[in-house]
N, C-alpha and C positions, 0 to 999 in steps of 0.2 A: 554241842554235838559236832565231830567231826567226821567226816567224810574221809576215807582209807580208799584211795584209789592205786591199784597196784601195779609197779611199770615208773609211776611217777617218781622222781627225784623228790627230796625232804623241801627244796625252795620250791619246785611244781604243786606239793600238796599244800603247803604254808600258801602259796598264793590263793590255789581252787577253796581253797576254804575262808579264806578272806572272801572272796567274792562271793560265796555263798552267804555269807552274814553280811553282805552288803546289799546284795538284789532281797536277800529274807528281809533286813530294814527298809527298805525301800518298799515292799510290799506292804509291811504294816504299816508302814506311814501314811500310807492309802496316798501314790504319789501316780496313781494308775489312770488313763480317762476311758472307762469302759465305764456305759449305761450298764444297769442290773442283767437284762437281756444279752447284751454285747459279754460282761463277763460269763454266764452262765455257756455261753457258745463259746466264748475261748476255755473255759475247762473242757468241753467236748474235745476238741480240738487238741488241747494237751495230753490228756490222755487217751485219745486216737493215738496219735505220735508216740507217747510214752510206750504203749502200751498194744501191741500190736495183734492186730485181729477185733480191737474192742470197737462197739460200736456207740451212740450215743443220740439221744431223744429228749427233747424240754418239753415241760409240760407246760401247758398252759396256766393263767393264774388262777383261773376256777380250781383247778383241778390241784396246784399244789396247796392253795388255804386246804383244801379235802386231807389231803395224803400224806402231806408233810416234805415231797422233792422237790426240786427243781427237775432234775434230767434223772434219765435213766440210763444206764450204761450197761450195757452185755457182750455176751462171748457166747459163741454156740459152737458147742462140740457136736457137728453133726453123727460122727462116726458110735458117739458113746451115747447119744439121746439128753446131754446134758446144756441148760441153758445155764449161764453162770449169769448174774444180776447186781449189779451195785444203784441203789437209789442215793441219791444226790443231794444235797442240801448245799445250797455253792451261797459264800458270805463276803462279801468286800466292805470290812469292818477295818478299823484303826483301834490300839491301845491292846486288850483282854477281850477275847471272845465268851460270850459267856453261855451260862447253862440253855439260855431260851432253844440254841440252835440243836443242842438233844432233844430238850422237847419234841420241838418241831418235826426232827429227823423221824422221831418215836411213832409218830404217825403213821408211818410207811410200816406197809406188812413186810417181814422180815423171818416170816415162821419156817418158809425152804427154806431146807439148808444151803443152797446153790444159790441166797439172796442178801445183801449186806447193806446195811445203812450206813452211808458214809459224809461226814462234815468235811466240805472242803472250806478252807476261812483265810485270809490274807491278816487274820490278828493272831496274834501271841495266843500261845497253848499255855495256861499255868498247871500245875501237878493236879489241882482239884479237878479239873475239869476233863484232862486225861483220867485219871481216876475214876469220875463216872462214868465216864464215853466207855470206857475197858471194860466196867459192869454192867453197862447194857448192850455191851459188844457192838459199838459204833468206834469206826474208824476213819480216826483223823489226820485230814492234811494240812498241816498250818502251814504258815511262810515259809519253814526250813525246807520244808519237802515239795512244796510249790519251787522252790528258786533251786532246786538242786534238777527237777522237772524241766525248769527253764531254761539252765543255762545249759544240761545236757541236749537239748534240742533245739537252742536258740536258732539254727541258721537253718532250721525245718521250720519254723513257727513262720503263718503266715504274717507277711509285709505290713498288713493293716493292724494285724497284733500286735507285732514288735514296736510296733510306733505307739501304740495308745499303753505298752509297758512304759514305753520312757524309759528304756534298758543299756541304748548304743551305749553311755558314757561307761558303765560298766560289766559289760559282757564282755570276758576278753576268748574270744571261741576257742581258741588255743588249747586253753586250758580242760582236760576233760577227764 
């Protein structure tokens, strides 16, 4: 999958897209030193920054064996009376992500429509497993969309992040 950023020169996007498949391999390679905890707060954080107005809550471990999250992540339209919600299943795997993490997500109630189960995973999406996430309308972020996430906000990303990515050698900021 490539990435169409417009403005860029044909060697500008050949490189932004090389380095997107190198930070995405670096992520599945699980080449990262965040504890489970540690990563679950840097997805808050990523998409705080990505993502602007969202807000972001972990839950505790009782409570995600319960419900199937980790964090929960909203948006409040105060003006329209609308809470918008994404529940969280955050995964710092290597190789194939696999079906368990649907499961898991499945857990979490998802019946408002203003509510979305979403798998965030540092491993490889295969078509199967897109395939079922699609039919139970869970939406995923594997490494490609994680490091496309990263490198657009690398020089927002807190200091203590950027270090435990193990990113310097290949984030060239420039590039966007």
């Amino acid at each position: 999958m490539n990435r169409v950023c417009p403005g860029n020169t044909k060697e500008e996007q050949k490189l932004l897209n090389e380095q997107i498949t190198a930070v995405s391999e670096h992520l599945s390679g699980r080449k990262l030193s965040f504890q489970d905890r540690e990563f679950e707060d840097f997805i808050i954080h990523l998409f705080e920054l990505k993502y602007s107005g969202l807000r972001g809550t972990s839950n505790n471990q009782k409570q995600e064996a319960k419900d199937g999250k980790d964090l929960t992540m909203s948006l409040d339209f105060d003006n329209f009376d609308v809470n918008v919600k994404f529940n969280i299943q955050a995964k710092q795997h290597e190789g194939n992500e696999g079906i368990n993490s649907l499961f898991q997500i499945s857990k979490s109630d998802d019946s408002d429509p203003y509510v979305k189960n979403v798998v965030v995973t540092t491993a490889n999406l295969d078509e199967n497993l897109r395939r079922e996430a699609k039919e139970r309308e869970i939406i995923l972020f594997g490494p490609q969309e994680l490091a496309e996430m990263i490198i657009d906000n690398f020089e927002n990303i807190d200091r203590e992040y950027q270090a435990k990515l193990n990113l310097f050698s290949l984030i060239k900021p420039a590039l966007k």
